[in-house]
C-alpha positions in Angstrom: 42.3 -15.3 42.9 40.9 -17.4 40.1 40.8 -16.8 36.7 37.7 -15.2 34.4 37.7 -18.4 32.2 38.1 -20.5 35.8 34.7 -19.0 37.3 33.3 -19.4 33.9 33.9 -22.8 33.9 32.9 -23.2 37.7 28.9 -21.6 36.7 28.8 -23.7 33.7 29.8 -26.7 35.6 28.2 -26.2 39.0 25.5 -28.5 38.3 27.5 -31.4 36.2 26.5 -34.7 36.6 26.1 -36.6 39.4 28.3 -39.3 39.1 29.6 -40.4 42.9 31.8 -43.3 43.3 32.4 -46.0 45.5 34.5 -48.7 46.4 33.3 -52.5 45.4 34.1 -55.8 46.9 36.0 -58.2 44.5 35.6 -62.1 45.2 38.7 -64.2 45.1 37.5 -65.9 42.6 37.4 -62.7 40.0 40.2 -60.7 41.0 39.9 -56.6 40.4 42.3 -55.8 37.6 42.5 -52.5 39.4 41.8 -50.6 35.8 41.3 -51.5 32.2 44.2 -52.4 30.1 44.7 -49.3 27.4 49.1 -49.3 28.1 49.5 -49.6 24.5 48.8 -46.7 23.5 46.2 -43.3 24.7 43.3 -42.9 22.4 41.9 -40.6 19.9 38.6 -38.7 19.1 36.4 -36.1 19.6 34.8 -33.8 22.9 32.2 -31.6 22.6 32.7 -29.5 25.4 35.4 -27.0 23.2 31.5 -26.0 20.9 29.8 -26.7 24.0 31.9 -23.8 26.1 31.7 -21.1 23.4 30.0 -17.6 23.8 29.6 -17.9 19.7 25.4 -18.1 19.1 25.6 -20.7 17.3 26.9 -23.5 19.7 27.0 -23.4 23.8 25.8 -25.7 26.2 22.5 -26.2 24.1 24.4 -27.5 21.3 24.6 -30.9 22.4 22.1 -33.1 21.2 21.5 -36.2 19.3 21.2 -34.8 16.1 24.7 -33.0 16.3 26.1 -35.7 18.0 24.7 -38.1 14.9 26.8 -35.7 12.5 29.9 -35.8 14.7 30.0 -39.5 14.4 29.4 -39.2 10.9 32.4 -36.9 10.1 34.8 -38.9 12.3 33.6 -42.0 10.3 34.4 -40.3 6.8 37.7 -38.0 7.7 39.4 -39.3 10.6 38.6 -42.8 11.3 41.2 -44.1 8.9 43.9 -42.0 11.2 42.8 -43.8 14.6 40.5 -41.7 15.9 37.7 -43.2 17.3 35.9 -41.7 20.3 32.7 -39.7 20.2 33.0 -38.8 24.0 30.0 -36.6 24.9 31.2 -34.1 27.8 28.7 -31.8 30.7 25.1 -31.8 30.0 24.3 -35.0 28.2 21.4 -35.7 30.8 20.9 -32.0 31.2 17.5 -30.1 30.0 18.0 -26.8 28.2 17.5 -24.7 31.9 20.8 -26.9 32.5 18.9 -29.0 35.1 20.2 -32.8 35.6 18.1 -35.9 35.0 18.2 -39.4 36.8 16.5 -42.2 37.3 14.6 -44.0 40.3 17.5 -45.2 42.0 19.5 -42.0 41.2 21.5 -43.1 38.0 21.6 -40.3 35.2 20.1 -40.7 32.4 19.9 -39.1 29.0 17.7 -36.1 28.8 14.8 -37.1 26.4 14.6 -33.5 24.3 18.3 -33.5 23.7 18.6 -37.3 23.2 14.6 -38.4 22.5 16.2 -42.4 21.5 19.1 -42.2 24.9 22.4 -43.2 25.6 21.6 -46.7 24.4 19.9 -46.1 20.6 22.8 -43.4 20.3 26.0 -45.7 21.8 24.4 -48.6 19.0 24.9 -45.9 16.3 28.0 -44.7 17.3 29.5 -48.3 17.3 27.5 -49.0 13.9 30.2 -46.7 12.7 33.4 -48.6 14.0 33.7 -46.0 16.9 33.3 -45.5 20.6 31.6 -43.4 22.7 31.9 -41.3 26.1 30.1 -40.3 28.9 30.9 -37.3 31.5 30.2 -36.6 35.4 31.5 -35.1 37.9 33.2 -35.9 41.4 31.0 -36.4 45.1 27.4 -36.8 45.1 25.5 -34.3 43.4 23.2 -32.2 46.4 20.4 -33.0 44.4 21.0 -36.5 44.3 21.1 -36.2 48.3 18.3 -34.2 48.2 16.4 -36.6 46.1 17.3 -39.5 48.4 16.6 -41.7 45.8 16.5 -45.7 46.3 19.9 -47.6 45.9 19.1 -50.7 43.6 19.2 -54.0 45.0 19.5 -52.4 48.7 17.4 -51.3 51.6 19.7 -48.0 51.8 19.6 -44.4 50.0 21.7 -42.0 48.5 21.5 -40.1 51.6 22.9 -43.3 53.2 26.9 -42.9 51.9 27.9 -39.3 52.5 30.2 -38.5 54.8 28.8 -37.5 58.1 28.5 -34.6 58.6 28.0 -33.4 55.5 31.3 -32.2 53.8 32.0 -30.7 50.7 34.2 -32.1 48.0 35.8 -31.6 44.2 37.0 -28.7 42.9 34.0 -27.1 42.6 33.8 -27.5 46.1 29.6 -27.8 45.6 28.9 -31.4 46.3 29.3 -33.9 48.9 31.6 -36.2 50.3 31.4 -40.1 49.5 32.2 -42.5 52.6 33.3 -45.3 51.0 33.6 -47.3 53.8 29.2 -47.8 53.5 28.6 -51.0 52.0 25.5 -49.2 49.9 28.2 -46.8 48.2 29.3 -49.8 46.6 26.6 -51.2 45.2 25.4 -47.3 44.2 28.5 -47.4 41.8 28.0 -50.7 40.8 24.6 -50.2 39.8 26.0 -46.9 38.0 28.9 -48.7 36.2 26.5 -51.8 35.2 23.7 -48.9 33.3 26.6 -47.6 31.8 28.0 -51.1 30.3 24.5 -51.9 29.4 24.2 -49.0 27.3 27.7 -49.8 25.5 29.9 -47.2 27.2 33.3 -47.1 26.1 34.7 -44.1 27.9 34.1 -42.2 31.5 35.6 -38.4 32.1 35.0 -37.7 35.6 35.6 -34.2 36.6 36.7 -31.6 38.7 39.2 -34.5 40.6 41.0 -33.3 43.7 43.4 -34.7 45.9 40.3 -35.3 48.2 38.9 -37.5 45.1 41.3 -40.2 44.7 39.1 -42.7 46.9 36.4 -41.6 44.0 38.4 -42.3 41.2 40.2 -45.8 42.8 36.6 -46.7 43.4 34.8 -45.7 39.9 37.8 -47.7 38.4 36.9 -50.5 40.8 32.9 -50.5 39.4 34.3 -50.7 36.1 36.1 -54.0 36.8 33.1 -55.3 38.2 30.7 -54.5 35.4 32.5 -56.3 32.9 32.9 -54.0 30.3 36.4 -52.6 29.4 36.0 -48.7 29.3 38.8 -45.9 29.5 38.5 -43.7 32.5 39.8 -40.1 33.0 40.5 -37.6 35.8 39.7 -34.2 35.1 40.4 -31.2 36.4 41.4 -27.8 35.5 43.9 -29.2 36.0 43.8 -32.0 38.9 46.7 -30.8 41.4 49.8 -32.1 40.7 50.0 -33.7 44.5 47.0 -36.2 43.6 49.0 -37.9 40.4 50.6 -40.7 42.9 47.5 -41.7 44.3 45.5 -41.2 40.9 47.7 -43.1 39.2 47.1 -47.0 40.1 43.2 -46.2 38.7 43.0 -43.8 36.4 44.2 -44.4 32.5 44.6 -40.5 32.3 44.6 -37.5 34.0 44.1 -33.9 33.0 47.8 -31.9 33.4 46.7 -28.8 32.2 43.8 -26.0 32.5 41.0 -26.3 29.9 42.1 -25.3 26.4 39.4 -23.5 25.5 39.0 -19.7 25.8 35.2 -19.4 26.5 34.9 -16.9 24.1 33.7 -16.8 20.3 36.1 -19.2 19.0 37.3 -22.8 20.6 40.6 -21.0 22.0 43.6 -18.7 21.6 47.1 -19.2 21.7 47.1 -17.3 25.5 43.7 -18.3 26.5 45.9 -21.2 27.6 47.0 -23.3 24.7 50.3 -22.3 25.6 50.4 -22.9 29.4 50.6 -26.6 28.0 54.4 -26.2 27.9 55.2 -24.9 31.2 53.1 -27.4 32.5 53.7 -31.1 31.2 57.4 -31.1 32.8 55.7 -31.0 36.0 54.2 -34.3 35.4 57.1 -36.4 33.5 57.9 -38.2 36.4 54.7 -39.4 37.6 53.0 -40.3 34.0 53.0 -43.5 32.6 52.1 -45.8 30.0 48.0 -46.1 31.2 47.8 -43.3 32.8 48.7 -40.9 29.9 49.2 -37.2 30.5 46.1 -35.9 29.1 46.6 -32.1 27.6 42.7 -31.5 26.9 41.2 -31.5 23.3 43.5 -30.1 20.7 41.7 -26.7 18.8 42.2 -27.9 15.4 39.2 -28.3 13.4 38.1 -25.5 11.2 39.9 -21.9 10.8 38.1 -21.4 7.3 34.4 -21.2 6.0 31.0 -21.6 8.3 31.1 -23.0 11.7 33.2 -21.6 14.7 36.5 -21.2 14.4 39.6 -22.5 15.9 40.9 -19.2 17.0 44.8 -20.0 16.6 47.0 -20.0 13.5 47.8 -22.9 11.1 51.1 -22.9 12.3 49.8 -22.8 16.1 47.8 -25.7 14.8 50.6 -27.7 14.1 52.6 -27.3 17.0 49.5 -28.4 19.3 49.6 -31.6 17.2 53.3 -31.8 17.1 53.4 -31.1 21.3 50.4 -33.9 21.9 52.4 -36.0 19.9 55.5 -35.8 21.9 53.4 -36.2 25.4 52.0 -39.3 24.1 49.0 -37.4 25.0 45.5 -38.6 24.2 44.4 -36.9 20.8 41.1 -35.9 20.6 39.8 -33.2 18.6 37.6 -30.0 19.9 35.3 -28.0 17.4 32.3 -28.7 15.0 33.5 -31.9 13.1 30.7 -31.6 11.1 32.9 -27.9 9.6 36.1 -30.0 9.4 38.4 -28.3 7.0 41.0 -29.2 4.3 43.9 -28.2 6.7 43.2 -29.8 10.1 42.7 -32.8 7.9 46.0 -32.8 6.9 47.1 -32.0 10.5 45.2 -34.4 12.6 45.8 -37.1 10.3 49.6 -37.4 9.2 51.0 -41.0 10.0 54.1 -40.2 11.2 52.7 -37.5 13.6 50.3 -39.4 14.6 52.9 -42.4 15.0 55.1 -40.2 17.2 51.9 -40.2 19.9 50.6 -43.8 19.5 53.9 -45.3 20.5 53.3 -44.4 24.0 56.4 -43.4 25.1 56.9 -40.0 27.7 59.1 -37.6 26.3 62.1 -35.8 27.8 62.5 -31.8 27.7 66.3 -31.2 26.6 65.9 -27.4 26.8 63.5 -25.3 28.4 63.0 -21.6 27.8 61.4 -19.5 25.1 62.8 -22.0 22.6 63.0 -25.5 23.3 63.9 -29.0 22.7 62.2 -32.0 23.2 63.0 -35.7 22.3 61.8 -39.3 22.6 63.6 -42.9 21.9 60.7 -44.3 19.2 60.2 -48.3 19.8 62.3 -48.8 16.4 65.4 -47.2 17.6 64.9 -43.8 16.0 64.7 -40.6 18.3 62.3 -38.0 17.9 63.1 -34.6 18.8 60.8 -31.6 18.5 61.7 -27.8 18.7 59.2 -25.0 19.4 59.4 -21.5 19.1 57.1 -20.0 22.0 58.8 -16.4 21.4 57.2 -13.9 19.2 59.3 -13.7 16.2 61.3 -16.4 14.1 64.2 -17.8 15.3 66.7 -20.0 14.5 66.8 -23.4 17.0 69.9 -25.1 17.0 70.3 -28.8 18.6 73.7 -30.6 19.1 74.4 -34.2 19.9 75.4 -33.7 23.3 72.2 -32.4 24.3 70.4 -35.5 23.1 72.8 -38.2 24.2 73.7 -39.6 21.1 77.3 -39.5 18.4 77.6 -40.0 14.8 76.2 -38.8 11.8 72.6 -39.3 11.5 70.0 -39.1 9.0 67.4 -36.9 9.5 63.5 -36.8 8.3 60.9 -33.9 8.9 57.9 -35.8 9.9 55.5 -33.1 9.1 56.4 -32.6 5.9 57.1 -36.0 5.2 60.5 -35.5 3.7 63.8 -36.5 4.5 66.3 -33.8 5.3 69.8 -36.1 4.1 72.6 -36.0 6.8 73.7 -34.5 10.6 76.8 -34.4 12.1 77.2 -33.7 15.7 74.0 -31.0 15.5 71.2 -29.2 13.6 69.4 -26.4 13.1 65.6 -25.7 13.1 66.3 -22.3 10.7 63.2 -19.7 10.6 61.0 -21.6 13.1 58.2 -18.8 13.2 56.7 -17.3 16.7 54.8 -20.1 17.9 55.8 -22.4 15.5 57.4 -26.3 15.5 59.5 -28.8 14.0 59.2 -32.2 14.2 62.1 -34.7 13.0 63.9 -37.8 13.6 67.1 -39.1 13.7 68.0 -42.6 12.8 
């Protein structure tokens, strides 16, 4: 049976954007590069669905608008631009009016809704890149019923949106509420190429397509193929909550990342809680260690560290649970984007979200190894300058000590050892050391060299 938060999400989301995607032809001339080149490293930013999800008055789905999106931008600009972050990425709703009713053009393209975004994608995208950043767009799996329904004109073609479903009609993503794309059609094609080509026009940086099944893969090997074709280089996602482990072969030759885990957030007052699911993240990564890669990055959902002091919604986990979500992104190589108000940024998830040698551990792109599983347990990676990272976690309820030997991480000999989060180092290690006192829930994050 599903979870609360699950149906939540499935009657906040029934309606998401229609973005369906198809397959495009590639001349010989202009080979498809099959996705966009982002293998250095995942990226970093912002999502507004963590303020756009919660019960708290003051945000939900209404929340998103130009305005707040304007002070976003502006906060990323002045606290966490110098850091790396970069991405404004606007999540469900952006062409949604406030009775959470979707918006599209003539030929069936979405488009900005004018009360939330009266200047659209465009004017906004401009201001966002005015800033040195980069900015998202969201939608969702199949073809949209109402884009069916609407049988709107495919540009440049004598066919219809009602022209590329499968027949007979089948339903498709994990909402299981739109239809089916045959991507065989030759009109499918140019549906998504007319899609992709609005979205470059418009500046796009960034596509999060949701709700991604197994039964999806031809959507997201075809989105990726629209991008090729448009020209413009733009990350794309596969979302889920989370997508199925069994689609992550297929995903993989299209998709620059894919969501491992459920959604972070705990639908309630604050952004999340520790067991609204920020701590499912561990159990569930190892599932996905052998499949992730370089560009196509396991992708843990928005961290909840923004503001746990002052005005604004709150985080709704500890300082030090804080911490250890930016220690365990690290670690993943996971993309790092931020969830909560970044206009009510405080002091402390500065300090967080912005250490260099955190941040460091996650922009190497390398895929971690668990060394010990369990209540406590120890996790490492080989950094590109020869030094190994390894990261402890206490996931019990009280503080423990976590010793690590040698012979658990495959190497001999003294070493030196630094604490990355405190930016300190911690002298010399012989054949093992201890994380003492790690509190319930808390991390450690060192290196050895």
């Amino acid at each position: 049976m599903p979870s609360a938060r699950t149906i939540r999400r499935a009657l906040a989301m029934a309606t998401a954007l229609p973005v369906v995607l198809a397959g495009v032809l590639v001349s010989t001339s202009a080979p498809a590069s099959a996705k966009s080149d982002f293998s250095i490293k995942p990226f970093m930013g912002w999502s507004s669905w963590s303020v756009q999800s919660s019960s708290n008055p003051a945000y939900g789905t209404k929340w998103l608008t130009e305005a707040n999106v304007k002070s976003a931008t502006d906060s990323m600009a002045t606290n966490l631009k110098h850091a790396g972050y970069t991405n404004i990425n606007l999540d469900a709703g952006w062409n949604a009016n406030w009775n959470w009713e979707f918006r599209t053009d003539a030929n069936g393209i979405p488009e900005a809704d004018p009360e939330r975004f009266p200047h659209g994608i465009a004017s906004l995208a401009r201001y966002v890149h005015s800033k040195g950043l980069k900015i998202g767009l969201y939608g969702g799996a199949g073809l949209q019923t109402a884009i069916y329904d609407k049988n709107a004109p495919i540009a440049g073609t004598d066919c219809t949106t009602q022209d590329i479903t499968v027949i007979p009609l089948t339903k498709t993503n994990m909402w299981g509420g739109d239809w089916k794309i045959d991507f065989t059609k030759p009109c499918a094609r140019a549906y998504f190429n007319s899609m992709a080509d609005k979205f470059a026009s418009w500046g796009v940086d960034f596509i999060k397509v949701d709700g991604v099944t197994t039964d999806n893969i031809p959507d997201i090997k075809a989105w990726s193929q629209a991008i090729d074709q448009s020209g413009r280089k733009m990350w794309l996602t596969a979302s889920a909550w989370p997508v199925p482990r069994d689609a992550g072969e297929g995903l993989q030759p299209w998709a620059n990342s894919v969501r491992v885990d459920t959604d972070v957030e705990c639908y309630c007052n604050t952004v999340s809680t520790w067991t609204s699911s920020v701590d499912n993240r561990w159990e569930d990564l190892p599932n996905w260690l052998d499949v992730v890669r370089p560009n196509y990055w396991p992708d843990l959902d928005s961290m909840p560290i923004n503001n746990n002091t002052g005005a604004g919604i709150q985080d709704g986990i500890t300082d030090t649970e804080r911490q250890s979500v930016m220690t365990f992104w690290s670690m993943a190589s996971s993309p790092l984007y931020v969830g909560g108000d970044l206009a009510k940024i405080d002091q402390q998830a500065k300090s967080i979200l912005t250490n260099p040698e955190v941040i460091a551990v996650d922009q190497v792109g390398v895929i971690p190894t668990r060394v010990a599983a369990g209540t406590l347990q120890v996790w490492k990676k080989r950094l590109r300058d020869g030094r190994l990272a390894v990261a402890v976690y206490n996931l019990g309820d009280a503080a423990a000590d976590i010793p690590v030997t040698w012979d658990q991480l495959g190497v001999r000999g003294s070493k030196k050892v630094r604490d990355l989060v405190s930016r300190e180092n911690l002298g010399r290690a012989n054949k093992s050391w201890t994380a003492t006192a790690v509190p319930a829930h808390g991390s450690r994050l060192i290196t050895l060299s």
